[in-house]
C-alpha distance (Angstrom), angle and dihedral (degrees) to the residues before:
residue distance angle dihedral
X1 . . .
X2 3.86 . .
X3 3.59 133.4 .
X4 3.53 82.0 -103.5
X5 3.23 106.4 73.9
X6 3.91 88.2 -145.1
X7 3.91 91.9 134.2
X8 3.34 91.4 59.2
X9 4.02 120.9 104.2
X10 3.65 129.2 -157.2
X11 3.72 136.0 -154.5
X12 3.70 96.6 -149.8
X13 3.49 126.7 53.7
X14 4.03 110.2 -100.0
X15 3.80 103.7 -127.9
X16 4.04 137.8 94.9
X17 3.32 128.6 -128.0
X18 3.39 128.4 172.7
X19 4.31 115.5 -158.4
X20 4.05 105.3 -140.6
X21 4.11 92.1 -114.8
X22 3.92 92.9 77.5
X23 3.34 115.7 -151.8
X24 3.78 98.2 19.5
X25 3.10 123.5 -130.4
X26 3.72 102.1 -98.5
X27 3.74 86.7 56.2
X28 3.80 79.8 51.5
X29 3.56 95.1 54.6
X30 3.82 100.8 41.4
X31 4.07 79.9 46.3
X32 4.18 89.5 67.9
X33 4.10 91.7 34.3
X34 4.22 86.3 59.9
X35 3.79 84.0 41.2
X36 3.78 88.7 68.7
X37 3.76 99.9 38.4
X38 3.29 110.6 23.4
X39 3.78 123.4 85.6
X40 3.86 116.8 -108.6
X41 3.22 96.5 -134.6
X42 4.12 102.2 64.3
X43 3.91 104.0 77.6
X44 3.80 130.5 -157.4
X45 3.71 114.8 -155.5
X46 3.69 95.8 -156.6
X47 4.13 116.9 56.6
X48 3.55 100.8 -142.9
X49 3.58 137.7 79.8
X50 3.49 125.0 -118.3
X51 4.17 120.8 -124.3
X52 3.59 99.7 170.0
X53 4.05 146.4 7.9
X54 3.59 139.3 -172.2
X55 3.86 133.9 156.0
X56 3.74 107.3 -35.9
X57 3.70 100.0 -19.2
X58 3.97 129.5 84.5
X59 3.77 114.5 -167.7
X60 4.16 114.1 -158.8
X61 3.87 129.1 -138.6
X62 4.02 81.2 -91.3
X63 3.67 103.8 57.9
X64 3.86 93.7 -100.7
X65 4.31 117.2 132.9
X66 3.20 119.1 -156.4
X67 4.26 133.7 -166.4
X68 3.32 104.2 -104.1
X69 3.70 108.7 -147.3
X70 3.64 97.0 154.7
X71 4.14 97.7 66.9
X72 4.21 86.7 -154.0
X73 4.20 85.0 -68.0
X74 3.48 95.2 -34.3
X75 3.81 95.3 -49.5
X76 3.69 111.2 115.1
X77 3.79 95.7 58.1
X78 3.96 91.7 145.7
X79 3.62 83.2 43.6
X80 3.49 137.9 -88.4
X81 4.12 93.9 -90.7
X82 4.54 99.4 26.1
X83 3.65 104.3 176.0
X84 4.35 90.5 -134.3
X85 3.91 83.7 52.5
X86 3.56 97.5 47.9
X87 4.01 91.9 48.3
X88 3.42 86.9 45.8
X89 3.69 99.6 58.4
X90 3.65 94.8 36.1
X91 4.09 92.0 52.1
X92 4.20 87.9 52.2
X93 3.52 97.3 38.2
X94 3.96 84.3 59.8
X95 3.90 91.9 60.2
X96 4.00 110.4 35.6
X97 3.87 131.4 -25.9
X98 3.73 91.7 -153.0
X99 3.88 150.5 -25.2
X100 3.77 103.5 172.7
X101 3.66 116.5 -102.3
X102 3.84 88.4 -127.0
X103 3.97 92.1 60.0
X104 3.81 106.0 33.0
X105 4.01 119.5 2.2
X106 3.49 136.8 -134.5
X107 4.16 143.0 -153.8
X108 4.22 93.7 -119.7
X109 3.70 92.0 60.6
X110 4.02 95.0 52.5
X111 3.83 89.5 36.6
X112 4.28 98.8 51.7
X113 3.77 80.1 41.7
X114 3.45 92.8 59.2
X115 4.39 96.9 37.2
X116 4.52 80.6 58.7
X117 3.52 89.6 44.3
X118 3.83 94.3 56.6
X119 3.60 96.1 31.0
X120 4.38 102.6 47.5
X121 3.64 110.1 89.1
X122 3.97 116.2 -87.3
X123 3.78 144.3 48.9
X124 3.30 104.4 -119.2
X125 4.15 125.2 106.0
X126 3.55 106.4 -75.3
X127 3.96 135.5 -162.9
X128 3.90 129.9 -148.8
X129 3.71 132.2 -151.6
X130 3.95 120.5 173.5
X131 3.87 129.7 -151.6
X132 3.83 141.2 157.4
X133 3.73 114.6 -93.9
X134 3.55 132.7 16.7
X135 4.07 95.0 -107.5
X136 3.64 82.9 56.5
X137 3.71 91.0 56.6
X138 4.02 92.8 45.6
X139 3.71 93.7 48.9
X140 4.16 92.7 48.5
X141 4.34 82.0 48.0
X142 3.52 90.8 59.8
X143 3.64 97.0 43.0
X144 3.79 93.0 52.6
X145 3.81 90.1 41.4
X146 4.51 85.9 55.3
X147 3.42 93.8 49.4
X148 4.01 98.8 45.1
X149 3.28 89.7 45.8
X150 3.65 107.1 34.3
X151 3.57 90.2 -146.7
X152 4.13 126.4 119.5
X153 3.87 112.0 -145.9
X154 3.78 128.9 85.4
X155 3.70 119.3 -170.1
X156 3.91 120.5 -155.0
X157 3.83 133.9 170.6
X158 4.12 144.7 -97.5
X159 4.25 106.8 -93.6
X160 4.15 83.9 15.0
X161 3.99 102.1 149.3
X162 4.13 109.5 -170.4
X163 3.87 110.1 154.8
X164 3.46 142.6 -61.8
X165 3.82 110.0 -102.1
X166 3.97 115.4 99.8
X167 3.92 103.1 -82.9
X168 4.27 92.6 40.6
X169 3.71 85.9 43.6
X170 3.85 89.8 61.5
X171 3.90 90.3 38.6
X172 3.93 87.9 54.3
X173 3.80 124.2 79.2
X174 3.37 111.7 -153.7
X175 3.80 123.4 86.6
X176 3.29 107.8 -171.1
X177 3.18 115.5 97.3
X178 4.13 96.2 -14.7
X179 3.97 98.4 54.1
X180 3.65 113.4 24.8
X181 3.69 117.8 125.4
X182 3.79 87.6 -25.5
X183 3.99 90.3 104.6
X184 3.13 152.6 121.6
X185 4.03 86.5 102.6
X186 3.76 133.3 -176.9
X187 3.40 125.0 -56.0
X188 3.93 129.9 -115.0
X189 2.95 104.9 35.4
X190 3.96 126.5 142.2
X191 4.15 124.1 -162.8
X192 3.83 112.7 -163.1
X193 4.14 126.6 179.3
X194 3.51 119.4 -73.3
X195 4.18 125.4 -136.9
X196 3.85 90.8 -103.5
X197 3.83 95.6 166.3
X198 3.82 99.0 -176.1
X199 3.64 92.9 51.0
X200 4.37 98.3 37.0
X201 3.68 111.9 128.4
X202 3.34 79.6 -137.3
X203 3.67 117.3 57.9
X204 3.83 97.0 -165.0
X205 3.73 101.1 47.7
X206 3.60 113.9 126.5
X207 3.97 141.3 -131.2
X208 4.24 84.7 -105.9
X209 3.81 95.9 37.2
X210 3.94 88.5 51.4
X211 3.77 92.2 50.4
X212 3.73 95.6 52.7
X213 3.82 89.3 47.0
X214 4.17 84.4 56.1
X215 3.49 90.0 37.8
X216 3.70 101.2 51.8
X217 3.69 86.6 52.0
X218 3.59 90.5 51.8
X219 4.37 96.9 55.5
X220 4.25 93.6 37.6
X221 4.34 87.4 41.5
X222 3.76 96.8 39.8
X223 3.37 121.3 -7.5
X224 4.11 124.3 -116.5
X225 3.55 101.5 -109.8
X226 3.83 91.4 59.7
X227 3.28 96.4 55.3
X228 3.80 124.2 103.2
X229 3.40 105.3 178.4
X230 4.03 152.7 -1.0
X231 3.38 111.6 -146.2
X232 3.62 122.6 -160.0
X233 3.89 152.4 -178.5
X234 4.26 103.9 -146.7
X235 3.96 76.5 -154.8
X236 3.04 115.6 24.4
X237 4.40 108.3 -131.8
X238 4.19 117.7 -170.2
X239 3.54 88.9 16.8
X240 4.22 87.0 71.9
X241 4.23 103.2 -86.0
X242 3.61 92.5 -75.6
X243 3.98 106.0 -165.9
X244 4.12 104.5 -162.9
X245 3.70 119.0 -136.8
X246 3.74 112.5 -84.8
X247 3.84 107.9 -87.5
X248 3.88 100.8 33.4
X249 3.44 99.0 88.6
X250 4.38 98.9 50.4
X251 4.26 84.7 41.9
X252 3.76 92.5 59.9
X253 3.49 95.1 36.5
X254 4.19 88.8 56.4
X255 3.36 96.5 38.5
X256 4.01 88.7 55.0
X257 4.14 84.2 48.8
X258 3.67 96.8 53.9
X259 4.38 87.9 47.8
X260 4.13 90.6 50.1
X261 4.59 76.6 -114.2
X262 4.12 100.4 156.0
X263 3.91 100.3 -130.3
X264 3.75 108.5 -141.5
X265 3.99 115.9 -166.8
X266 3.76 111.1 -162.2
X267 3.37 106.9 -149.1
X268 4.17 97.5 173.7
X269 3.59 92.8 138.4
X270 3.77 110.9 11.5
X271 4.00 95.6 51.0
X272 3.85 124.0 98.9
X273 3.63 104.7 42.2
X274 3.41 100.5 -56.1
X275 4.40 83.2 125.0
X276 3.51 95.6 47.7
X277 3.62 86.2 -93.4
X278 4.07 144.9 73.3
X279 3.61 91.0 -94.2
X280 3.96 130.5 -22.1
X281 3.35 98.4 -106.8
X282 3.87 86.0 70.2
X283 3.82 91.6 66.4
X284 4.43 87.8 70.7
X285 3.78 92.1 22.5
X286 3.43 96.6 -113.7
X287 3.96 111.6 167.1
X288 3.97 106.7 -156.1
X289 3.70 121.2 -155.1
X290 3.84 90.3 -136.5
X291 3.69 119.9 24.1
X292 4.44 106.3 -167.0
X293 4.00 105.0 -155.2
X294 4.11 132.5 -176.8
X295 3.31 130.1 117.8
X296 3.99 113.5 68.2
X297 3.78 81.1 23.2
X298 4.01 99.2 106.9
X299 3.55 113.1 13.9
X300 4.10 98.0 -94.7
X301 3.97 92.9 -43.1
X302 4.15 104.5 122.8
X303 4.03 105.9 -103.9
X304 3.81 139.1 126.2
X305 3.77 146.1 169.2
X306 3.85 163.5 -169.3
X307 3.53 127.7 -131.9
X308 3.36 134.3 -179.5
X309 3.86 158.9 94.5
X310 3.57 103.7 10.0
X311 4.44 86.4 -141.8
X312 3.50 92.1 62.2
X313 4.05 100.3 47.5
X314 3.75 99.2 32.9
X315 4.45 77.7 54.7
X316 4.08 82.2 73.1
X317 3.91 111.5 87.6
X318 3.87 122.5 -126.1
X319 3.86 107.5 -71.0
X320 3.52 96.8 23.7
X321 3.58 92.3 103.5
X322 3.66 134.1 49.5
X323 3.66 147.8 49.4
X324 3.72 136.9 -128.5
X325 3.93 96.7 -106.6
X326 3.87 99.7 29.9
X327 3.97 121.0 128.7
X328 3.80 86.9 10.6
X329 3.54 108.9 -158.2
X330 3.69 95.2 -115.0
X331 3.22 95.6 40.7
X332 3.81 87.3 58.5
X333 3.37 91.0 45.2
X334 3.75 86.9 53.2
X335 3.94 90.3 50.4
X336 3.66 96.4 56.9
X337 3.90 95.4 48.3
X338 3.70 82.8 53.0
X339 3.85 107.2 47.4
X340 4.03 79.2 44.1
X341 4.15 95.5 54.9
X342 4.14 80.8 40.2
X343 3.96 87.9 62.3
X344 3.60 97.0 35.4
X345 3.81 99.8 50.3
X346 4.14 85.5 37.8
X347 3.89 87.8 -130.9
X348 3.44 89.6 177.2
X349 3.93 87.7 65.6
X350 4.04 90.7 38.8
X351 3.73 89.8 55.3
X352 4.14 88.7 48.7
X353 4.02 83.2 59.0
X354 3.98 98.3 43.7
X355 4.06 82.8 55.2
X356 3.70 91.6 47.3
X357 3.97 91.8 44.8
X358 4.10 100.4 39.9
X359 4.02 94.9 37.4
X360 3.84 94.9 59.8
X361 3.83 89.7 43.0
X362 3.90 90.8 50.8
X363 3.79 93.2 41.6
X364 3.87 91.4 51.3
X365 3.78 85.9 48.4
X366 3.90 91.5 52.3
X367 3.71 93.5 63.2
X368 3.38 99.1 44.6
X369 3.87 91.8 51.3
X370 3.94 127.0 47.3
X371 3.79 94.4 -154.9
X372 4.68 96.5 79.9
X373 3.17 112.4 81.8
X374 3.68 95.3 172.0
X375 3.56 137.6 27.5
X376 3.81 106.6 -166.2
X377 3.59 154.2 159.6
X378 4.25 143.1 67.1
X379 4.11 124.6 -102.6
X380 3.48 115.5 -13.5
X381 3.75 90.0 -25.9
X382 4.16 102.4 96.8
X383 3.73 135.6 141.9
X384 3.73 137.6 173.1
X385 3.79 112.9 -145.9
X386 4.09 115.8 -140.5
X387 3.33 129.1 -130.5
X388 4.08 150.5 177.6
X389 3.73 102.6 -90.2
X390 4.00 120.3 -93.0
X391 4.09 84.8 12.5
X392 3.95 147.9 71.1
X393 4.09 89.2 -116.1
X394 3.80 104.7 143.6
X395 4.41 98.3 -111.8
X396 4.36 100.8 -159.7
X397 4.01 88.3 148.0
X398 3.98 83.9 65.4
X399 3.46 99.5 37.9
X400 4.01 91.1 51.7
X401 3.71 85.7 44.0
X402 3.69 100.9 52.4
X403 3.88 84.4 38.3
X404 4.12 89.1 62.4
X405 3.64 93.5 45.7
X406 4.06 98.5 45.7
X407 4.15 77.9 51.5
X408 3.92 95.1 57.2
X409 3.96 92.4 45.7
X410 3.82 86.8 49.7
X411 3.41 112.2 -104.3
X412 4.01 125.4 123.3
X413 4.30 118.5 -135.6
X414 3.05 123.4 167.1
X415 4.17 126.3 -147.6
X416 3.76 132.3 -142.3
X417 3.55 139.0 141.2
X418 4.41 132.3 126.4
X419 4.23 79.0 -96.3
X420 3.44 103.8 34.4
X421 3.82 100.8 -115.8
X422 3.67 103.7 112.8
X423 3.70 127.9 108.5
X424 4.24 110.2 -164.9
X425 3.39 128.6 -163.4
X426 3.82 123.7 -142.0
X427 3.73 108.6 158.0
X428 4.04 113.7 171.3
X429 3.73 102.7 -89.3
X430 4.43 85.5 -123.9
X431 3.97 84.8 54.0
X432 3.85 103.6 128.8
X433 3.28 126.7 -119.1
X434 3.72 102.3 -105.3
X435 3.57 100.4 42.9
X436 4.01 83.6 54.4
X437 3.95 89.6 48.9
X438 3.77 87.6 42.1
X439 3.59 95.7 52.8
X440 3.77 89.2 43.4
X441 3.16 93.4 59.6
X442 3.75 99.0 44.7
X443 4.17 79.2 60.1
X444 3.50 95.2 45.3
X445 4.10 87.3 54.1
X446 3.62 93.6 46.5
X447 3.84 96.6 49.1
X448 4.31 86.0 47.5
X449 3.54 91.8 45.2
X450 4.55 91.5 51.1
X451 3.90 98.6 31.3
């Protein structure tokens, strides 16, 4: 398949349009049935409700289609409706919708263990355990990484993001709205500065000099040899798609090596080609001793993972790993319909050409306006960070603003960032090229039009 995506058919037409009565008023009404069911606390960022899906289009209960440039978080890459995917489920579903891999044991399982196993970076022997969400698989990474190890402390990262259940919660950064009064969290665990090169006091600090900053923080604050692991996002996601300087990513990774420190890369949202490769560790051929996956990994269907060394999970006893819904056998089916469509479409390649496509577009935009301060980001992973013109200042009125009015033209961004002033783009990697340029544009406009 090319870079193109020109092979690639679609159920839905591949267009927005956006009725003037925005949200409709079925979105309306299934807005106050939620109200009175729903719990306050989970948030939607877009106020309509979704009918229908395909390639880069969602259509609404109202007949509106919008650009989706969000992919779910990055986890329809195949799209949100992939013919293979679809079969897939629909084939499984016909035969058994679960038995729990711990009580009676089934062929998807073994065989998406074996697709991550050939496809995570490395050669050496490799072990597989799946679960449901990708805080799942980060909790289950640290566990194995105590236990091998026999060692307490886990060090993360400023901006890191890595769930919301007690142990990710204390891994992640950011408060607001992950943290906040949700405490007290678990113990040992260590956050040193991240390789934020936009936002370095010092511009000309490099990848290496970074590391050793983190690093010496890391021996005088803890000490190496208590240490179990590092845990880190190769690019970082909620915290804003914070790419670290070349070099910081393969100096941690060694220095953990030479201290026996299991080096866990989550790759939740950047994994499965959403870079323009495998995972984003490949780009500095880094080879993680844990590698936590979900996300892109099957297509929509609820499913994530760990992979790596097979010393340090074959370490855990029997029973120490598992859970009664994890690998579902859909799900699995679901993953290897995906990985397959991945391959066949040569997302990897597609993604290469959304970067090449959206980056020049952004870049252009950048000059002309004095409100980017950064255009960032690898594949179809990219963001441009807003800020107070002629400064650094952190801009998250704008970026909600220009947000709202990309919405009511019809295209879908999604915002992140520790401040709040990050737009990030995560188009499906079969998006066409005109509804990317379209949608582009539509940002483009809206960032001209509240500059």
């Amino acid at each position: 398949m090319t870079a193109t995506a020109s092979e690639i058919t679609y159920r839905l037409e591949q267009k927005r349009r956006v009725q003037a009565d925005f949200p409709g008023p079925k979105s309306v009404a299934l807005t106050e049935r939620r109200k009175a069911v729903v719990a306050a606390g989970v948030a939607s960022a877009v106020p309509v409700y979704v009918a229908d899906a395909d390639g880069g289009i969602i259509h609404d209960v109202d007949g509106n289609s919008f650009i989706d440039l969000g992919s779910g978080i990055a986890v329809t890459s195949v799209g949100a409706s992939d013919p293979a995917v679809v079969g897939a489920v629909k084939e499984a579903v016909e035969h058994f919708t679960h038995t729990c891999f711990m009580v009676t044991p089934y062929e998807g399982y073994v065989a998406v263990a074996e697709q991550l196993n050939r496809l995570t970076p490395g050669d050496h022997e490799k072990r597989t355990v799946l679960f449901n969400s990708g805080a799942e698989a980060v909790e289950n990474a640290v566990k194995v990484a105590r236990l091998a190890t026999g060692r307490d402390a886990v060090v993360a990262f400023d901006h890191a993001y890595h769930g919301r259940t007690n142990l990710t919660m204390a891994l992640t950064a950011k408060a607001m709205p992950y943290k906040t009064n949700f405490g007290p969290f678990a113990p040992e665990v260590y956050r040193m500065p991240m390789s934020y090169p936009f936002r370095e006091e010092n511009p000309s600090i490099t990848g290496a000099e970074a590391a050793k900053r983190a690093i010496t923080m890391i021996e005088k604050q803890i000490g190496g040899d208590q240490v179990a692991a590092i845990i880190i996002e190769p690019i970082q996601g909620e915290g804003g798609f914070i790419v670290p300087a070349d070099g910081f990513l393969p100096a941690l990774a060694a220095w953990a090596k030479d201290n026996g420190i299991v080096f866990i890369a989550d790759e939740v949202q950047s994994g499965f080609c959403r870079t323009g490769e495998w995972f984003a560790v490949n780009h500095e051929g880094v080879v993680p001793d844990i590698i936590t996956m979900a996300k892109g990994i099957a297509g929509g269907m609820p499913l994530s993972a760990i992979t790596g060394r097979a010393d340090l999970l074959d370490a855990v006893h029997p029973g120490g790993l598992g859970g009664t819904y994890g690998g579902n056998p859909v799900a699995c089916a679901a993953a290897l319909a995906s990985i397959g469509s991945m391959e066949e479409y040569d997302l990897n390649a597609r993604a290469k050409h959304i970067e090449e496509l959206a980056t020049g577009k952004l870049r252009e935009l950048a000059q002309e306006v004095s409100v980017i301060g950064d255009v960032r980001g690898r594949g179809a992973m990219l963001a441009i960070e807003l800020v107070q013109a002629g400064s650094k200042e952190p801009n998250a009125e704008l970026t909600k603003a220009v947000a709202g009015a990309c919405l009511k033209e019809g295209v879908i961004i999604l915002t992140c960032g520790t401040y709040g002033n990050v737009i990030r783009l995560l188009p499906p990697l079969v998006i066409t090229d005109e509804l990317l340029l379209d949608g582009l544009s539509v940002l483009a406009s809206a960032i001209k039009a509240h500059a």
